[in-house]
N, CA, C and O atoms as a CHARMM CRD file, in Angstrom:
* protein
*
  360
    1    1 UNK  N     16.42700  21.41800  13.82900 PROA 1      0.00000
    2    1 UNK  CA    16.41000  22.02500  12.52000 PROA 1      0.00000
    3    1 UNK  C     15.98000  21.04400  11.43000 PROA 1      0.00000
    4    1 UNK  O     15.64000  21.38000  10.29600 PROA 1      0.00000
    5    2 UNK  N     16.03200  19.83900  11.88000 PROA 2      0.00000
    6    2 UNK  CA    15.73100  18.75000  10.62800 PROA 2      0.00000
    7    2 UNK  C     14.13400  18.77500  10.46000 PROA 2      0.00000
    8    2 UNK  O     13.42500  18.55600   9.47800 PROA 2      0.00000
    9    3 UNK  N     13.90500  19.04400  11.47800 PROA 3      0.00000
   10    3 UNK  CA    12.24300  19.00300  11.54800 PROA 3      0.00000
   11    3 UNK  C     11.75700  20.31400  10.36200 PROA 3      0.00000
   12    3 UNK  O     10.62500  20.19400   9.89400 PROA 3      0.00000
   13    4 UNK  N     12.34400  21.15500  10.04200 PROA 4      0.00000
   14    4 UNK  CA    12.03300  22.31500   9.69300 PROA 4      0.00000
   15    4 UNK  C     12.04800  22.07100   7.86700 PROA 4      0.00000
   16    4 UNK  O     11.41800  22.40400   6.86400 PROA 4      0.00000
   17    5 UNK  N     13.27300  21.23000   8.30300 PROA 5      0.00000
   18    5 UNK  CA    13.19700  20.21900   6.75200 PROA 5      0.00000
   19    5 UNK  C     12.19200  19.22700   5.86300 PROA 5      0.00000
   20    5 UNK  O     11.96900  19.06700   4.66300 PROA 5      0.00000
   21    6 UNK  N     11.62500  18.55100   7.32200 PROA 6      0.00000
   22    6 UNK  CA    10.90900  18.12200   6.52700 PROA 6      0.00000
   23    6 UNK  C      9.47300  18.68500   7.09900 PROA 6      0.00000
   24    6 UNK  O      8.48200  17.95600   7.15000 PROA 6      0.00000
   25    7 UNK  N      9.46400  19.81500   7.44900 PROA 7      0.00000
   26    7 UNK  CA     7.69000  20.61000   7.16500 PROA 7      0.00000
   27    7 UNK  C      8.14200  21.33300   5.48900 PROA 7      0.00000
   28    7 UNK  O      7.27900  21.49100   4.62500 PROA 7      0.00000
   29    8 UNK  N      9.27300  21.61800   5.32000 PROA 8      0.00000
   30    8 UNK  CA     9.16000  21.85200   3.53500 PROA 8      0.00000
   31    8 UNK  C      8.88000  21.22500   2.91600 PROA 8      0.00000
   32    8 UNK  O      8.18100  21.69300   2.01800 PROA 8      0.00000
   33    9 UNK  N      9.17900  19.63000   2.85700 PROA 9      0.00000
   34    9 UNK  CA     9.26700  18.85800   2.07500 PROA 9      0.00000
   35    9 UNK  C      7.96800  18.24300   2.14900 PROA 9      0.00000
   36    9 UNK  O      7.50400  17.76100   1.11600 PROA 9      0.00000
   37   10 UNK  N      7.36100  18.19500   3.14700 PROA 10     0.00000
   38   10 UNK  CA     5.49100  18.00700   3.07400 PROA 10     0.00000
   39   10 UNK  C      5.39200  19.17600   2.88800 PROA 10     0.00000
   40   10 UNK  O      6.61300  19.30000   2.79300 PROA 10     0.00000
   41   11 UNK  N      4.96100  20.39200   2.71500 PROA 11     0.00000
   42   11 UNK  CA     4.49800  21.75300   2.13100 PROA 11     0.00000
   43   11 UNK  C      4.53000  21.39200   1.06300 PROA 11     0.00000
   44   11 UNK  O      3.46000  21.47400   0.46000 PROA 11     0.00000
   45   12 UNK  N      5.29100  21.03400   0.58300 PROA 12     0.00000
   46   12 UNK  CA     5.83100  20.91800  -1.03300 PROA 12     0.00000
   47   12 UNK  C      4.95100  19.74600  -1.78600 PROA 12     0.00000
   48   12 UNK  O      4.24900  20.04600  -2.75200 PROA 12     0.00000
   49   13 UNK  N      5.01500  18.58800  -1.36400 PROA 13     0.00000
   50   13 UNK  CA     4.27400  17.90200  -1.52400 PROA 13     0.00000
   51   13 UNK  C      2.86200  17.71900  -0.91200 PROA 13     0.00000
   52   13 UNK  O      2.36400  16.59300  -0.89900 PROA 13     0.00000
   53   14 UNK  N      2.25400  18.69600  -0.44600 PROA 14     0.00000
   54   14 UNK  CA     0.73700  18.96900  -0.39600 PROA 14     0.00000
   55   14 UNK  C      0.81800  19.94200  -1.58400 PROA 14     0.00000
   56   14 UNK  O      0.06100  19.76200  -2.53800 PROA 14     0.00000
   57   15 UNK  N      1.51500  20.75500  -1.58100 PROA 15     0.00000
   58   15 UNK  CA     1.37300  21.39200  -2.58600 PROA 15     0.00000
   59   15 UNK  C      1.25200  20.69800  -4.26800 PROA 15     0.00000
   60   15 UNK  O      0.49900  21.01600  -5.18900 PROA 15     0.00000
   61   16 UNK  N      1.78800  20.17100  -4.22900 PROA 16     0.00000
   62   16 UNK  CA     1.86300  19.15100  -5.62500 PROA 16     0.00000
   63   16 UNK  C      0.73900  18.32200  -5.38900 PROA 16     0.00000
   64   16 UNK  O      0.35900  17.59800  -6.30900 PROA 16     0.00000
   65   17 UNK  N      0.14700  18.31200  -4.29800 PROA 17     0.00000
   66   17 UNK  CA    -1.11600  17.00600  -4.21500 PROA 17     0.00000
   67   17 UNK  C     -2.09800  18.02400  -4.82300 PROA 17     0.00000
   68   17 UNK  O     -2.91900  17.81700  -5.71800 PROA 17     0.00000
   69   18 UNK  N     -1.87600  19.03600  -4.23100 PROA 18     0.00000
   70   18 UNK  CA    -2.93500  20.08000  -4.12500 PROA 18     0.00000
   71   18 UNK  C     -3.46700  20.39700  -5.81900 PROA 18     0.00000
   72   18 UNK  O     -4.61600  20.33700  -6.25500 PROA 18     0.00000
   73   19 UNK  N     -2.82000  20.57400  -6.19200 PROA 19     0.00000
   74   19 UNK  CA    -2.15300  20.87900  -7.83200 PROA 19     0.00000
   75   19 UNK  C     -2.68600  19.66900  -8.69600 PROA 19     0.00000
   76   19 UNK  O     -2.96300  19.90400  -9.87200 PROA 19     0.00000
   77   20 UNK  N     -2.86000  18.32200  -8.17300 PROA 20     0.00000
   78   20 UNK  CA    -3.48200  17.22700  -9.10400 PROA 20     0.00000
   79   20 UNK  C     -4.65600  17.20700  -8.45700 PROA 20     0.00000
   80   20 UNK  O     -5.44200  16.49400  -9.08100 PROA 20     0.00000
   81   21 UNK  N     -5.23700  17.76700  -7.27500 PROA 21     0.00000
   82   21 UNK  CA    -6.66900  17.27800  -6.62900 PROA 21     0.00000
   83   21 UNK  C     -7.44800  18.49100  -7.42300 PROA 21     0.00000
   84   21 UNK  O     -8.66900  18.42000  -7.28300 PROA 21     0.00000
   85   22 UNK  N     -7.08400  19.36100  -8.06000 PROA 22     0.00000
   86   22 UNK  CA    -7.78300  20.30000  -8.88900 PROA 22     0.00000
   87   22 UNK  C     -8.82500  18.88600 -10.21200 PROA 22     0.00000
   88   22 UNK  O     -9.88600  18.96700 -10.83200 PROA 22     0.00000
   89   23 UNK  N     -7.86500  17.89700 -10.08800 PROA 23     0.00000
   90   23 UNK  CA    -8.36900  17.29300 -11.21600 PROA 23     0.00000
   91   23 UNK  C     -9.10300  16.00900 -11.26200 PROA 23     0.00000
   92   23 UNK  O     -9.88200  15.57800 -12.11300 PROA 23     0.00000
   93   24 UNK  N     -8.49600  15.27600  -9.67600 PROA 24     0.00000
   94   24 UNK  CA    -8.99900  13.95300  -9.44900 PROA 24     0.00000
   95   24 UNK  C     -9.26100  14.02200  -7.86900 PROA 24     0.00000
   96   24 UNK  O     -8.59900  14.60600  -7.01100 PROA 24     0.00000
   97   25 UNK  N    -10.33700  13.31000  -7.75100 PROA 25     0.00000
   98   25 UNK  CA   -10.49200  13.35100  -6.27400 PROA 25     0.00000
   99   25 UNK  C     -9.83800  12.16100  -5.27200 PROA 25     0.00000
  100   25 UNK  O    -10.29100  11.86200  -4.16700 PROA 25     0.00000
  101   26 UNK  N     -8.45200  11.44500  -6.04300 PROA 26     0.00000
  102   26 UNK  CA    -7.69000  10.56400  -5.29600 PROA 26     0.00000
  103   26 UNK  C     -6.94100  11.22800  -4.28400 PROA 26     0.00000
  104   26 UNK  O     -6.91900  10.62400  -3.21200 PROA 26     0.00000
  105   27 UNK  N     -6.33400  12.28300  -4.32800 PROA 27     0.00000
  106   27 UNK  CA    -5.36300  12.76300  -4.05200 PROA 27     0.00000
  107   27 UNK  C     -5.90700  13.95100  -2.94700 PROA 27     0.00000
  108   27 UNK  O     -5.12500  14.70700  -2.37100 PROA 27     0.00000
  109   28 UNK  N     -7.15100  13.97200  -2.78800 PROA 28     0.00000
  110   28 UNK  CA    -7.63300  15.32500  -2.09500 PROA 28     0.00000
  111   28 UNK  C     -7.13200  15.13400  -0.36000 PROA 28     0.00000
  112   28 UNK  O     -6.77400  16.00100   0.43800 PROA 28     0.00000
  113   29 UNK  N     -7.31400  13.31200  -0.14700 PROA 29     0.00000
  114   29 UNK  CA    -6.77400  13.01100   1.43800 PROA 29     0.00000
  115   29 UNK  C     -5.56400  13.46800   1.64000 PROA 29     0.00000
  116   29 UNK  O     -5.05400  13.85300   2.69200 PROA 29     0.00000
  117   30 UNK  N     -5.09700  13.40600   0.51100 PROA 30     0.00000
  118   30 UNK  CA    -3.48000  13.19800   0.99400 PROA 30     0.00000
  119   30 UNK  C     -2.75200  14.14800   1.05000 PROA 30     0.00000
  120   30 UNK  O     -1.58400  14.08500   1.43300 PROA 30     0.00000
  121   31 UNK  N     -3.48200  15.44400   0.57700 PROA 31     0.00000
  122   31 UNK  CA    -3.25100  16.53900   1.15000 PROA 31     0.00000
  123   31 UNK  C     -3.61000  17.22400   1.94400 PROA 31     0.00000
  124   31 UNK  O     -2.93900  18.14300   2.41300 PROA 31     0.00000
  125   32 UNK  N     -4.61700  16.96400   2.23200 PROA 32     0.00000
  126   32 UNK  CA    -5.12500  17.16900   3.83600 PROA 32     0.00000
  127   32 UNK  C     -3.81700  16.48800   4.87900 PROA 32     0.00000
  128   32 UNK  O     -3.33600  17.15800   5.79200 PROA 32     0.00000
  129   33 UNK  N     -3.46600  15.40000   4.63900 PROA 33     0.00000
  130   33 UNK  CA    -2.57700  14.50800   5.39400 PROA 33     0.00000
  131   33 UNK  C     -1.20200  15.31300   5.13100 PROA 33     0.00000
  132   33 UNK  O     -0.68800  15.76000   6.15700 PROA 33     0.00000
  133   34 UNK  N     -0.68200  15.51100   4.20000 PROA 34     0.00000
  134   34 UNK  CA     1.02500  16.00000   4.67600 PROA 34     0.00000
  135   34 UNK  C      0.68800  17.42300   4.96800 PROA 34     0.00000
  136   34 UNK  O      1.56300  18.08200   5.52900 PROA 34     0.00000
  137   35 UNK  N     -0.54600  18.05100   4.64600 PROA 35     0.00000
  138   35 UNK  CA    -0.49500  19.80000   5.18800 PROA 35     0.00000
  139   35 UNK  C     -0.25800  19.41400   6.96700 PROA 35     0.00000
  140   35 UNK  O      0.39500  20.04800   7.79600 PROA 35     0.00000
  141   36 UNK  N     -1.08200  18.10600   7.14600 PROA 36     0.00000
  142   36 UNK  CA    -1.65000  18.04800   8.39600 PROA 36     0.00000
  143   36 UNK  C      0.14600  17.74400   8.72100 PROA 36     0.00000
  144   36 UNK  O      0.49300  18.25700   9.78500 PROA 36     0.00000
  145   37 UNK  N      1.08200  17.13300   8.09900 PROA 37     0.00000
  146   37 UNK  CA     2.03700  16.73300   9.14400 PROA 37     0.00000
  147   37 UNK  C      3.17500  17.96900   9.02500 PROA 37     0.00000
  148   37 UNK  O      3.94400  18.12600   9.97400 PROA 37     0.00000
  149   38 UNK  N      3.28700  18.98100   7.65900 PROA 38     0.00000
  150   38 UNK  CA     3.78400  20.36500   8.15000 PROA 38     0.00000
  151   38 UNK  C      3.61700  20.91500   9.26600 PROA 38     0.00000
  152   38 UNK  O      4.54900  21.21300  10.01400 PROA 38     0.00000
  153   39 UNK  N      2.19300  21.15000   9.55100 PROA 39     0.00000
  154   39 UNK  CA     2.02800  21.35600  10.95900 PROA 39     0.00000
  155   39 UNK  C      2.69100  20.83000  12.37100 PROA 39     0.00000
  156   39 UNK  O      3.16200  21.45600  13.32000 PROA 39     0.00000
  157   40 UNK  N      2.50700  19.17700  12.07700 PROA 40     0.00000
  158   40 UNK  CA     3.10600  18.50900  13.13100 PROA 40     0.00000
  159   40 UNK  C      4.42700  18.56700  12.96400 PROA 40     0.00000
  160   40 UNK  O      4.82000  19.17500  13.96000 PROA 40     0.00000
  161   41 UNK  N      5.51100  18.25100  12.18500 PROA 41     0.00000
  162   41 UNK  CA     6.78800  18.73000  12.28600 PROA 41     0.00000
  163   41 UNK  C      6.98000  20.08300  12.45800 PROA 41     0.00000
  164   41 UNK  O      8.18600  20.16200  12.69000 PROA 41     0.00000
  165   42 UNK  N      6.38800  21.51000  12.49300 PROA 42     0.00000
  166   42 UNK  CA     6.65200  22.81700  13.29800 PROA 42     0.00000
  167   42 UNK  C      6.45400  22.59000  14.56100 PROA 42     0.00000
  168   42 UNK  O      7.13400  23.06100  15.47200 PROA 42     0.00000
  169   43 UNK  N      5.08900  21.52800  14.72900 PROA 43     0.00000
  170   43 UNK  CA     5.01800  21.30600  16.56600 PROA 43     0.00000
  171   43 UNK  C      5.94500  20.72600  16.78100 PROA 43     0.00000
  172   43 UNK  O      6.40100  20.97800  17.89600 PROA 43     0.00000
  173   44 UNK  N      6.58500  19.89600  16.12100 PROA 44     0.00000
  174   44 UNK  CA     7.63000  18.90400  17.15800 PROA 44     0.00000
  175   44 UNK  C      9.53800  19.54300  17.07800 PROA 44     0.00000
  176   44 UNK  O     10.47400  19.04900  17.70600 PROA 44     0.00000
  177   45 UNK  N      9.59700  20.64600  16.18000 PROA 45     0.00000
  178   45 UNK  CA    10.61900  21.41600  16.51400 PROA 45     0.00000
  179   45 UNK  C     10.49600  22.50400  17.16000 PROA 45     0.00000
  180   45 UNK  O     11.50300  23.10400  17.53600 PROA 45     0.00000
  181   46 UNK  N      9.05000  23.04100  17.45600 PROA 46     0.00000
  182   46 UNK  CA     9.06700  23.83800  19.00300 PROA 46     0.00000
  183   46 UNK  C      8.60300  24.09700  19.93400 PROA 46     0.00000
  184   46 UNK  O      8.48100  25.16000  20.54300 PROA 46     0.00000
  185   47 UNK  N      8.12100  22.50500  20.22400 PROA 47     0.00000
  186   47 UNK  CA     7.63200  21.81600  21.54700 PROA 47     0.00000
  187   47 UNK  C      7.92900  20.57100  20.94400 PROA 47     0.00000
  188   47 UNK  O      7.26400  19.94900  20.11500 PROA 47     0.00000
  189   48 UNK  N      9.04800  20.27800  21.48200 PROA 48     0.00000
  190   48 UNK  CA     9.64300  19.10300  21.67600 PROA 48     0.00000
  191   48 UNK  C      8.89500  17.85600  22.61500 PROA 48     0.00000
  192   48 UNK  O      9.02400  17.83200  23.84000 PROA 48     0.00000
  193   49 UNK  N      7.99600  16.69900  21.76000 PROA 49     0.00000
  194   49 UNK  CA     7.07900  16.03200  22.47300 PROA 49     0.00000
  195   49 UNK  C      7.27900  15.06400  23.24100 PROA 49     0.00000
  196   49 UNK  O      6.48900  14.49200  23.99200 PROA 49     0.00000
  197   50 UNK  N      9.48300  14.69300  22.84100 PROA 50     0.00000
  198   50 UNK  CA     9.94800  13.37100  23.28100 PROA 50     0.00000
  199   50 UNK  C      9.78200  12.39300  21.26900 PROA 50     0.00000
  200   50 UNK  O      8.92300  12.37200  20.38700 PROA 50     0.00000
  201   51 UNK  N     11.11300  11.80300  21.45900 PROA 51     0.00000
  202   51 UNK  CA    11.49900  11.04900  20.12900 PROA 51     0.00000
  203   51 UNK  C     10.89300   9.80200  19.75000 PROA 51     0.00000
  204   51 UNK  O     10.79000   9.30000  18.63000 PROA 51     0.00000
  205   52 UNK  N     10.35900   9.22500  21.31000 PROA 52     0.00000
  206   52 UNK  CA     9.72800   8.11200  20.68100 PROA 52     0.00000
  207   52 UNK  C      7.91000   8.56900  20.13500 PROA 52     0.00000
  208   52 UNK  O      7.13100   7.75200  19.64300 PROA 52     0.00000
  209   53 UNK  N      7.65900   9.73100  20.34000 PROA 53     0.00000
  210   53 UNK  CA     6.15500   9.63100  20.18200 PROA 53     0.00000
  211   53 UNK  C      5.95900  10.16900  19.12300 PROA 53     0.00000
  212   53 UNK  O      4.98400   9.96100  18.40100 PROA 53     0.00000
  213   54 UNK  N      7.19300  11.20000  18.82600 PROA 54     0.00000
  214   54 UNK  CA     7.22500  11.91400  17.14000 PROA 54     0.00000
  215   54 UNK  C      7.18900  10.51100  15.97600 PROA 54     0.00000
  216   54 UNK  O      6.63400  10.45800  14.87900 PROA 54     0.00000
  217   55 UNK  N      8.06100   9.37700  16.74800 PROA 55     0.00000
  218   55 UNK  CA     8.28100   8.31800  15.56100 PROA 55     0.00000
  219   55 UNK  C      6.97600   7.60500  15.40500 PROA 55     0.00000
  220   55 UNK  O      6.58300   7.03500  14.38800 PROA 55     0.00000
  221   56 UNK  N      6.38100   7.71000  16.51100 PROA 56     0.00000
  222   56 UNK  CA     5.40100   6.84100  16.56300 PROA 56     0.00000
  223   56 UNK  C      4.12500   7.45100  15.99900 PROA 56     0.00000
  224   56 UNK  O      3.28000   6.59100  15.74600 PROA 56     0.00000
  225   57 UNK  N      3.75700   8.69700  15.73400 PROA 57     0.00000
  226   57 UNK  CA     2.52300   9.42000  15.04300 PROA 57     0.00000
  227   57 UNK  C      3.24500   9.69100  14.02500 PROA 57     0.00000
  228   57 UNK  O      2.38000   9.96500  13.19300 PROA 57     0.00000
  229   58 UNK  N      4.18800   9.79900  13.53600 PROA 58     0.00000
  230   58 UNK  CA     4.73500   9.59000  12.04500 PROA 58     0.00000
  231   58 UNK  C      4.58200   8.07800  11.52100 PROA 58     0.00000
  232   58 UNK  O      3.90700   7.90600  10.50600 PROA 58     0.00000
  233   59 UNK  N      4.99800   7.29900  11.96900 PROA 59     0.00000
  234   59 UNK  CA     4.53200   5.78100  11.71600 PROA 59     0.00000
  235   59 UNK  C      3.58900   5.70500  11.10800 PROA 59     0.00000
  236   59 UNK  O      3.38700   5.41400   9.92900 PROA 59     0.00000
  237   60 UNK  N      2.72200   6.07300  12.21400 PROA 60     0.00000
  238   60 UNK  CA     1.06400   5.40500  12.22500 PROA 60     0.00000
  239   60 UNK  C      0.13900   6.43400  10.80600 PROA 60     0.00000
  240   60 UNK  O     -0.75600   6.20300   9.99300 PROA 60     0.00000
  241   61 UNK  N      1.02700   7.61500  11.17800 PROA 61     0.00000
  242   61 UNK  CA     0.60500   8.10800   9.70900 PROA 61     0.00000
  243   61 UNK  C      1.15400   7.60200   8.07700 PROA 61     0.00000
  244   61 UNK  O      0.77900   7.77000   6.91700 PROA 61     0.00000
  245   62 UNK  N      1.79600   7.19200   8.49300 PROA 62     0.00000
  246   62 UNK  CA     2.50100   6.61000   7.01600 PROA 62     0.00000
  247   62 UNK  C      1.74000   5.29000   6.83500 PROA 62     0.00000
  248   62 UNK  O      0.89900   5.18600   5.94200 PROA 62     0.00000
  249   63 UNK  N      1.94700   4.55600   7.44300 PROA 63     0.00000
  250   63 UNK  CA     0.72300   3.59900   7.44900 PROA 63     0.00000
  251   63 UNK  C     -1.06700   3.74100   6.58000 PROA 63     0.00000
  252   63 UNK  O     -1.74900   3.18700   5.71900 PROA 63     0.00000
  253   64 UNK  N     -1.09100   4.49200   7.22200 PROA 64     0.00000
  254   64 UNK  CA    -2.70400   5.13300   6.70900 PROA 64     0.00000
  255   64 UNK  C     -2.51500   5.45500   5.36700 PROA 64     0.00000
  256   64 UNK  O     -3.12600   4.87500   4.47000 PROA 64     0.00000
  257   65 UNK  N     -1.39000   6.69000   5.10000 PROA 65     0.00000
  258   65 UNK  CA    -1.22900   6.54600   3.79000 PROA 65     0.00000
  259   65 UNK  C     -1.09200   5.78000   3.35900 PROA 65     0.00000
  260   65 UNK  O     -2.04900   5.63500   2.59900 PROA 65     0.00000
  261   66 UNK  N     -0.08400   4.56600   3.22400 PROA 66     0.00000
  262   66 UNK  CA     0.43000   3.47300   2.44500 PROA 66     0.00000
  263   66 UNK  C     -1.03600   2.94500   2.23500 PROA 66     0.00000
  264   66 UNK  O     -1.58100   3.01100   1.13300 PROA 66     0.00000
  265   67 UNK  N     -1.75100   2.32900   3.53800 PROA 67     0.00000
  266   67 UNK  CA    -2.98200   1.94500   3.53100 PROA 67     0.00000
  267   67 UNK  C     -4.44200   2.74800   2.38300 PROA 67     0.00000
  268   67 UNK  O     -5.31600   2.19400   1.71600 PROA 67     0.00000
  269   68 UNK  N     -4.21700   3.77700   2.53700 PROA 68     0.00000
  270   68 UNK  CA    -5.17500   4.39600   1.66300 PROA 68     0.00000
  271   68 UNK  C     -4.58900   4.65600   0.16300 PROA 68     0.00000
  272   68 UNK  O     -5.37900   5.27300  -0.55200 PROA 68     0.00000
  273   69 UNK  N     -3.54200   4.35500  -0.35000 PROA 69     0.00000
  274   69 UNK  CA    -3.06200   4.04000  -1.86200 PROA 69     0.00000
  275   69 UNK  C     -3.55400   2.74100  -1.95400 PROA 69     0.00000
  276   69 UNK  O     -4.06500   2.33800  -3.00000 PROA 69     0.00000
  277   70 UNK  N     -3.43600   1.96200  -0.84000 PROA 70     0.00000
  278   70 UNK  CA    -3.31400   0.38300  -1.80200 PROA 70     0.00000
  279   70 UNK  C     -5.39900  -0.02400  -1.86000 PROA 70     0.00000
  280   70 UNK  O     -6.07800  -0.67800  -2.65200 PROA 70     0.00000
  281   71 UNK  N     -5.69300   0.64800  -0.79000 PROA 71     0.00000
  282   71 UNK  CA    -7.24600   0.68000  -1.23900 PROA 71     0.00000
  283   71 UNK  C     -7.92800   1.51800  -2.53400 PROA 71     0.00000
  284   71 UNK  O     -8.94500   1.30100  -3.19100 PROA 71     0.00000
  285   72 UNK  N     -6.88200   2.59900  -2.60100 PROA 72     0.00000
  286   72 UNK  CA    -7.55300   3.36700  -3.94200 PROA 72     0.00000
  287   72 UNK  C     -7.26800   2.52800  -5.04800 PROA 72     0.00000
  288   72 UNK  O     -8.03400   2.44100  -6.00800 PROA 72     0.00000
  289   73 UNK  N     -5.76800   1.65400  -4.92200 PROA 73     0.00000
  290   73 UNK  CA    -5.61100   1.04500  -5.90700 PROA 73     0.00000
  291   73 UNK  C     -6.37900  -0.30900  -6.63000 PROA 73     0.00000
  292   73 UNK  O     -6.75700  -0.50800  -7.78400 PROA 73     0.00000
  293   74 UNK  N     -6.40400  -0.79400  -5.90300 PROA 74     0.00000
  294   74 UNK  CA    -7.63900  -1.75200  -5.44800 PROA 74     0.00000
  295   74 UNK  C     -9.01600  -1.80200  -5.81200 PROA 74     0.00000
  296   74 UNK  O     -9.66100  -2.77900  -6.19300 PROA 74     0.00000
  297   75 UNK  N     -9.48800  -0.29000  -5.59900 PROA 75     0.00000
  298   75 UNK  CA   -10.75900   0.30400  -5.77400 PROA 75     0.00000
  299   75 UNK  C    -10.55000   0.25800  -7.35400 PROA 75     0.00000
  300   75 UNK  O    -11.35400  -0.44900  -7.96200 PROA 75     0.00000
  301   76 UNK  N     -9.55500   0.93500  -8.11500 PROA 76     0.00000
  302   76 UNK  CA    -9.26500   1.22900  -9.35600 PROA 76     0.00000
  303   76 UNK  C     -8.93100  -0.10500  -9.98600 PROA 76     0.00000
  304   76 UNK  O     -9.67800  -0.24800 -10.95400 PROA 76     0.00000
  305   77 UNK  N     -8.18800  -1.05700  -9.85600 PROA 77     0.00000
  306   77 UNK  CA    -8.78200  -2.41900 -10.79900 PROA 77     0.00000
  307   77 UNK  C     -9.54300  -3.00700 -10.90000 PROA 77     0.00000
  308   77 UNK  O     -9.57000  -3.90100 -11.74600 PROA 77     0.00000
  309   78 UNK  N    -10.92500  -2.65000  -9.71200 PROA 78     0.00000
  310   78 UNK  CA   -11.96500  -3.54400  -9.78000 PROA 78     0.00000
  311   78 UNK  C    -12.66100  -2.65600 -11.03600 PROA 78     0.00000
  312   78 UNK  O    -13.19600  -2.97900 -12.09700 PROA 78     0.00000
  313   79 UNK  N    -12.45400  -1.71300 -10.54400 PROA 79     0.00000
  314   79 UNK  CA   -13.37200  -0.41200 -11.36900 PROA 79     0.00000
  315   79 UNK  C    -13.21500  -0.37700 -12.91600 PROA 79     0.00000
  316   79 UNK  O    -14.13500  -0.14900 -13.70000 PROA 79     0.00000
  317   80 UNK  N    -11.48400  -0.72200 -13.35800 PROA 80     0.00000
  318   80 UNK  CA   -11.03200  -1.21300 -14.78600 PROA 80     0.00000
  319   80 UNK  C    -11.51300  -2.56100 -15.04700 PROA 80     0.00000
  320   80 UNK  O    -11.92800  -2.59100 -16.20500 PROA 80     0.00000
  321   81 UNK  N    -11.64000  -3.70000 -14.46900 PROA 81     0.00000
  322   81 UNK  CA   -11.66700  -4.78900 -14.65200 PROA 81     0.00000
  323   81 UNK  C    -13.61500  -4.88400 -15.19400 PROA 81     0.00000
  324   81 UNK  O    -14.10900  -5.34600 -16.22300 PROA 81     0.00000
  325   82 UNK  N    -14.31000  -4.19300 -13.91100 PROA 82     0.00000
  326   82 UNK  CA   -15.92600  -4.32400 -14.27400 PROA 82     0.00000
  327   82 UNK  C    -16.07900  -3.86800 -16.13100 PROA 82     0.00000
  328   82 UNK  O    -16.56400  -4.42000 -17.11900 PROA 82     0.00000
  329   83 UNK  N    -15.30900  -2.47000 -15.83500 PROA 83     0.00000
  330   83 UNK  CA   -15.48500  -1.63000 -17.64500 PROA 83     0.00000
  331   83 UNK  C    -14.93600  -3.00100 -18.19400 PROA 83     0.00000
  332   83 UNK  O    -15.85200  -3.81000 -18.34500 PROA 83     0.00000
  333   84 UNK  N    -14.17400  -3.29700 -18.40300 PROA 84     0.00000
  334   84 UNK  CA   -13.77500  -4.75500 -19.35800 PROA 84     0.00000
  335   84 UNK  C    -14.68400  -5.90000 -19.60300 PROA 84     0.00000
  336   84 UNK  O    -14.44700  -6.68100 -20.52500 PROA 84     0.00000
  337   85 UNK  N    -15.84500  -6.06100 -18.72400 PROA 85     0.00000
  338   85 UNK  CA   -16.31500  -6.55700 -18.69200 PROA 85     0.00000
  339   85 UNK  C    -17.45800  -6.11400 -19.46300 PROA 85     0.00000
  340   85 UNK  O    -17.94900  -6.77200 -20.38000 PROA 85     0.00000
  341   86 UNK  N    -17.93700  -4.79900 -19.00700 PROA 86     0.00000
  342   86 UNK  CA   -19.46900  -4.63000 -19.90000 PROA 86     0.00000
  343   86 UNK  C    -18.90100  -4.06700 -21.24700 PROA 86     0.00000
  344   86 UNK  O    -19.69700  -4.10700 -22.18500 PROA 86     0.00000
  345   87 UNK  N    -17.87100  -3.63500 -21.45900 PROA 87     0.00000
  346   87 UNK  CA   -17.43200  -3.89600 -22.84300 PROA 87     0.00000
  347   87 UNK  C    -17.47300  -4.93000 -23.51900 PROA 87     0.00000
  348   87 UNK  O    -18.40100  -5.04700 -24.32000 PROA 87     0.00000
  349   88 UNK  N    -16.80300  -5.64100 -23.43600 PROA 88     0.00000
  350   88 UNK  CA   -17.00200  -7.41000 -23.89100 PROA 88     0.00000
  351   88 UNK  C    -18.36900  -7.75800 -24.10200 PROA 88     0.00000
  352   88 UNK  O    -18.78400  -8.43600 -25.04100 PROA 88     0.00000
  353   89 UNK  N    -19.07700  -7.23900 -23.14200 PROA 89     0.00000
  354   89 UNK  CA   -20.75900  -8.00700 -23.64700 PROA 89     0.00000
  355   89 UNK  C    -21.53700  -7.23800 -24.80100 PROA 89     0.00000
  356   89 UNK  O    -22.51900  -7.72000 -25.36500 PROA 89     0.00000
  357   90 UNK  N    -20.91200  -5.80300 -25.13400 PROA 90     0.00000
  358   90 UNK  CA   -21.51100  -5.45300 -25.83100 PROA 90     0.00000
  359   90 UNK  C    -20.97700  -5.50800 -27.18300 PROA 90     0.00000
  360   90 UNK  O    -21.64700  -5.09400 -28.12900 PROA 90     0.00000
């Protein structure tokens, strides 16, 4: 039943991704990504895949996310830092 918990709680939050990707195209993966793991938590409360492999494709997905914020972020100070720059020259 916990599983059922958290396919709401990603629903919910694709949904809220969903809701800011109307406006920016940061956020469009990452709802693709928790719709994608609603899905996988309904598969894994009814077809039970075994506990270590649920932890382990949850992992590896959190990862990617974490991984794909800190590159957007990344992407976004170089991107502030260049504008600072051709400002200044002009």
């Amino acid at each position: 039943m916990l599983g059922l918990a958290y396919c709401l709680v990603d629903s919910v939050t694709a949904v809220c991704l969903y809701e800011t990707a109307r406006r920016r195209w940061f956020p469009v993966p990452l709802v693709f990504l928790h719709a994608m793991l609603a899905i996988y938590h309904l598969y894994t409360v009814f077809i039970d895949p075994g506990g270590y492999w649920v932890i382990f494709v949850l992992n590896r997905l959190f990862e990617a996310e974490i991984l794909y914020i800190v590159a957007c972020s990344l992407f976004r100070i170089r991107m502030c830092q260049r504008r600072a720059r051709v400002s200044v020259r002009k």
